[in-house]
Backbone as CSV, one residue per row, in Angstrom:
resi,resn,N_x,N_y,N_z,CA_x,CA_y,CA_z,C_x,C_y,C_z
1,UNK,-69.750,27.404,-64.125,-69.659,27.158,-62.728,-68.912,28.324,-62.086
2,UNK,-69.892,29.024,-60.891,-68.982,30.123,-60.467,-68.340,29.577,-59.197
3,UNK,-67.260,29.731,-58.899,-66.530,29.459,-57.551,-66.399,30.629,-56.224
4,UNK,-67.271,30.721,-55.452,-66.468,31.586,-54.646,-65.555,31.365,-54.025
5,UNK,-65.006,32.715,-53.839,-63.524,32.464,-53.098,-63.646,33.231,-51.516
6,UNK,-63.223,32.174,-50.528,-63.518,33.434,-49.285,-62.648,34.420,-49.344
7,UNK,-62.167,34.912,-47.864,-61.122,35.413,-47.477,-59.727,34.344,-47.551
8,UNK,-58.845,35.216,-47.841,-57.677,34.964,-48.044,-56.990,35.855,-47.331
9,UNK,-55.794,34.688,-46.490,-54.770,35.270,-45.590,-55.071,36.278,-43.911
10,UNK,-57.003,36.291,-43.957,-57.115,36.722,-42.654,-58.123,35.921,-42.214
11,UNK,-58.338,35.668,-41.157,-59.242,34.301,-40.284,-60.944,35.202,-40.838
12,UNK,-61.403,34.276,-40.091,-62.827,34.529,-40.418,-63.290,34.814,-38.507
13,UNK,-64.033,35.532,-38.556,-64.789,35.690,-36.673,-64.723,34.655,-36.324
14,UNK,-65.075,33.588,-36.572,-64.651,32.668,-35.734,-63.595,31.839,-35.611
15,UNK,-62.610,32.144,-36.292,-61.096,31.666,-35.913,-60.769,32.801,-35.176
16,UNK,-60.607,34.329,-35.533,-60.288,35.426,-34.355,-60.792,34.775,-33.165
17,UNK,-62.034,34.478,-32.721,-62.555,34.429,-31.645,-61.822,33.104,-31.011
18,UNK,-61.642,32.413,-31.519,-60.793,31.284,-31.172,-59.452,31.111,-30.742
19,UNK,-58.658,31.937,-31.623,-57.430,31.866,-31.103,-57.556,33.057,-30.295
20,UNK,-58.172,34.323,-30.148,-58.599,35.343,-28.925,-58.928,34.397,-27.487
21,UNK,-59.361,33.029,-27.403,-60.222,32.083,-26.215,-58.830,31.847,-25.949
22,UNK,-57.970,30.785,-27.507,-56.550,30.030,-26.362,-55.606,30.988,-26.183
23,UNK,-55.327,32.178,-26.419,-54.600,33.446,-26.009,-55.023,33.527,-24.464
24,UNK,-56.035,33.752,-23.909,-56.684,34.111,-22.775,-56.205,32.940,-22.239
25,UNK,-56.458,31.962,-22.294,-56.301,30.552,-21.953,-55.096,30.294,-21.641
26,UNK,-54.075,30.389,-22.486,-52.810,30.272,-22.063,-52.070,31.411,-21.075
27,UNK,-52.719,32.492,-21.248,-51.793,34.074,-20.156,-52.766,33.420,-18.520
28,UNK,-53.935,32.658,-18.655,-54.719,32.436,-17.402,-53.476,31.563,-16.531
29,UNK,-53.132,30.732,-17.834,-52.881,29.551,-16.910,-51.604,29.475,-16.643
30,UNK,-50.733,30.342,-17.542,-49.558,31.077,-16.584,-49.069,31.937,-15.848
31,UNK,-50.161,32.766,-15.700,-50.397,33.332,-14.700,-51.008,32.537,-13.522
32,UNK,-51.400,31.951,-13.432,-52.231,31.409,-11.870,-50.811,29.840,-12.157
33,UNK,-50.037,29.785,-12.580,-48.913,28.924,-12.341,-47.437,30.169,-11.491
34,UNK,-47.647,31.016,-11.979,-46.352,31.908,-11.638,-46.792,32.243,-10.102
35,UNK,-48.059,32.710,-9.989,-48.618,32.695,-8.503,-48.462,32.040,-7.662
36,UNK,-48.500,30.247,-7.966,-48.487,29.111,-7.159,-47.259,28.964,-6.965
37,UNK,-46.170,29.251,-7.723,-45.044,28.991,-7.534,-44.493,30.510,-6.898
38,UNK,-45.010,31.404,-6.821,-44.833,32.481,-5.955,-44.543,32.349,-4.463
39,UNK,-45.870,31.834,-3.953,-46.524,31.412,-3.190,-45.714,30.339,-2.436
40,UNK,-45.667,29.301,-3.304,-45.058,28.725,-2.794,-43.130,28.798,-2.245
41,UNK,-42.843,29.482,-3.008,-41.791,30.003,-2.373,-41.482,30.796,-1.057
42,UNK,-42.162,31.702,-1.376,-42.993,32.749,-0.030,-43.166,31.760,1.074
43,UNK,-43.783,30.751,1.129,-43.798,29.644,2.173,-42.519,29.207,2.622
44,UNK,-41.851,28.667,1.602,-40.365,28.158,2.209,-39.679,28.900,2.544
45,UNK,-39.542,30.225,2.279,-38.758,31.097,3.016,-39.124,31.739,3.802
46,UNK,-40.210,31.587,4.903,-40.813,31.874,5.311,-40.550,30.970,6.641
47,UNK,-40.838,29.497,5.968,-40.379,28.633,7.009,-38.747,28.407,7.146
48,UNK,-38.070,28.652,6.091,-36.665,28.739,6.327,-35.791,30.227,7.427
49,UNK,-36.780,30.830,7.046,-36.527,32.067,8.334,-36.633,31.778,9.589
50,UNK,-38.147,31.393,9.566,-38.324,30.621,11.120,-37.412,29.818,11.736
51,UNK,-37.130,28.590,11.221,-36.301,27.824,11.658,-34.678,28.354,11.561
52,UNK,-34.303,29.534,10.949,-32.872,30.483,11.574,-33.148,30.994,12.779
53,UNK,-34.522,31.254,13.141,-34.463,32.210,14.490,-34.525,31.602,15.514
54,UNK,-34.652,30.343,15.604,-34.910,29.582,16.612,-33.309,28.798,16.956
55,UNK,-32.709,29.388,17.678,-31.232,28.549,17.972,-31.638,27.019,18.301
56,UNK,-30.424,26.313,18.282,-30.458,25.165,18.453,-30.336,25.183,20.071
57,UNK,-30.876,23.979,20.642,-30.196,24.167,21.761,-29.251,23.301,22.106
58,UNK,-28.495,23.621,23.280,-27.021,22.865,23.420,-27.442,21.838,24.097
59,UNK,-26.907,20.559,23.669,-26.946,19.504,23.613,-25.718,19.092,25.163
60,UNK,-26.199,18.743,26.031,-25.454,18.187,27.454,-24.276,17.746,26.984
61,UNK,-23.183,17.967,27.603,-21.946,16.844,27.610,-21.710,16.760,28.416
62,UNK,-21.439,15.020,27.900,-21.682,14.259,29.348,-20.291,14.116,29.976
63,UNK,-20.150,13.980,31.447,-19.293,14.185,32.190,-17.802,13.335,32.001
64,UNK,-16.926,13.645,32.192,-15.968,12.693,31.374,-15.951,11.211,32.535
65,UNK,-15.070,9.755,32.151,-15.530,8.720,32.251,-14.729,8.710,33.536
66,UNK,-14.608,7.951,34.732,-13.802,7.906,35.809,-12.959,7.046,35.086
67,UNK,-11.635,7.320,35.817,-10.176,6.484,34.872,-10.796,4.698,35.351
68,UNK,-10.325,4.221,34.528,-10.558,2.641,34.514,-11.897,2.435,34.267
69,UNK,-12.922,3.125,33.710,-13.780,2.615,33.648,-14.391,1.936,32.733
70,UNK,-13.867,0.744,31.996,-13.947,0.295,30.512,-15.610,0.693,30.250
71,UNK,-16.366,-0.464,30.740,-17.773,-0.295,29.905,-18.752,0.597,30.084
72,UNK,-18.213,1.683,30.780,-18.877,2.808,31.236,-18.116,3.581,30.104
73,UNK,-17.156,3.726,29.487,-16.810,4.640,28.700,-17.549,4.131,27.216
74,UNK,-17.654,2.596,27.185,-18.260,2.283,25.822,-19.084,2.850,25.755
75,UNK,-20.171,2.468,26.888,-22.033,2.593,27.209,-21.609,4.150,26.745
76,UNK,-20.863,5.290,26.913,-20.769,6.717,27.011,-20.787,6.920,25.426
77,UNK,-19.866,6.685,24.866,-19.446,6.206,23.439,-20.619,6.021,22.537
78,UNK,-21.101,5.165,22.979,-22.080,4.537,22.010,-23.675,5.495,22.294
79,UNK,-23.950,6.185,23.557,-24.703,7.294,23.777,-24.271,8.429,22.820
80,UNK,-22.784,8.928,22.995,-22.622,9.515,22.452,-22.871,9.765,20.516
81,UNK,-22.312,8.496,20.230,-22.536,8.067,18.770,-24.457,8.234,18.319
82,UNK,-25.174,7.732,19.176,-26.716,7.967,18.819,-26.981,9.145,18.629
83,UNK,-26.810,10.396,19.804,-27.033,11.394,19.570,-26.721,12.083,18.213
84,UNK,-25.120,11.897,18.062,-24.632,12.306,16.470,-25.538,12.117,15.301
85,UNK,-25.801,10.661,15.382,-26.533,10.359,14.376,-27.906,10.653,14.543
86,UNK,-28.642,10.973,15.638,-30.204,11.545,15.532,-29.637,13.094,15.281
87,UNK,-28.757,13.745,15.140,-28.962,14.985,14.799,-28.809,16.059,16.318
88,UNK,-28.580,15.504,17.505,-28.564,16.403,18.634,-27.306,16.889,18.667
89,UNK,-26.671,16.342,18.051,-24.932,16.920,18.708,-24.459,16.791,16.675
90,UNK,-23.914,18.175,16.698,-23.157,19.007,15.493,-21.810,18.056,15.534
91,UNK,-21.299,17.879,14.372,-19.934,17.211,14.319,-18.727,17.952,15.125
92,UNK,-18.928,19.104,15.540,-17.852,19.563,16.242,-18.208,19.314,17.589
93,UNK,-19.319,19.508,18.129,-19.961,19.199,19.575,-19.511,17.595,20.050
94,UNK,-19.232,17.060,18.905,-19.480,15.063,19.072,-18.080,15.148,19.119
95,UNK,-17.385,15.835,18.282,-16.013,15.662,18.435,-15.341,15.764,19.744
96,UNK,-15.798,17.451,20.439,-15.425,17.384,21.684,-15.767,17.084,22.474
97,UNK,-17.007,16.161,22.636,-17.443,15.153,23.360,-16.606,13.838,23.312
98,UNK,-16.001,13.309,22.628,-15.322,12.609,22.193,-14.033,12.322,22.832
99,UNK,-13.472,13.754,22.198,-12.420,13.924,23.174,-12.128,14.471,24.058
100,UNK,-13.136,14.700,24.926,-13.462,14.769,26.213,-13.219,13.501,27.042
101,UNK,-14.125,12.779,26.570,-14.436,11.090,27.119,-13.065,10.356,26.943
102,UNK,-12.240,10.770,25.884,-11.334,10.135,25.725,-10.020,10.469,26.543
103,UNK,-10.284,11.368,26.918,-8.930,11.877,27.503,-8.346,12.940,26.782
């Protein structure tokens, strides 16, 4: 009985060609991942620029309260407090709005 023996220790053409496909396969697909995430960066800083160039604008303060005026200073107060919390008035702006209203 004769046995042949193949190759030993080097692929045959069609394992080269194979691991030559997932070689390609894998540089494709990290490459078109490094892009997207390129890209996508490029976007956010892009939109993070934009939105530096655009100042905020100043937010009214409102006139201080006539003395004695209890529920006109709440109603002021509690205007004031919404704005804070929607984001129109900066914690230092609310502050001296604040203590403005307050005396």
């Amino acid at each position: 009985m004769i046995m042949r023996r193949g190759r030993i220790g080097r692929p045959g053409l069609l394992g080269t060609v194979a691991r030559t496909a997932v070689i390609a396969g894998t540089a494709n697909a990290t490459a078109n991942a490094v892009n997207r995430h390129s890209q996508q960066r490029g976007a956010e800083q892009q939109a993070y620029a934009a939105q530096q160039a655009q100042p905020y604008p100043a937010a009214p303060v409102p006139a201080a309260a006539p003395p004695g005026g209890g529920d006109d200073l709440v109603s002021r107060l509690e205007k004031l407090g919404s704005l804070h919390t929607s984001g129109a008035l900066s914690d230092a702006e609310f502050a001296a709005a604040k203590a403005q209203l307050l005396g």
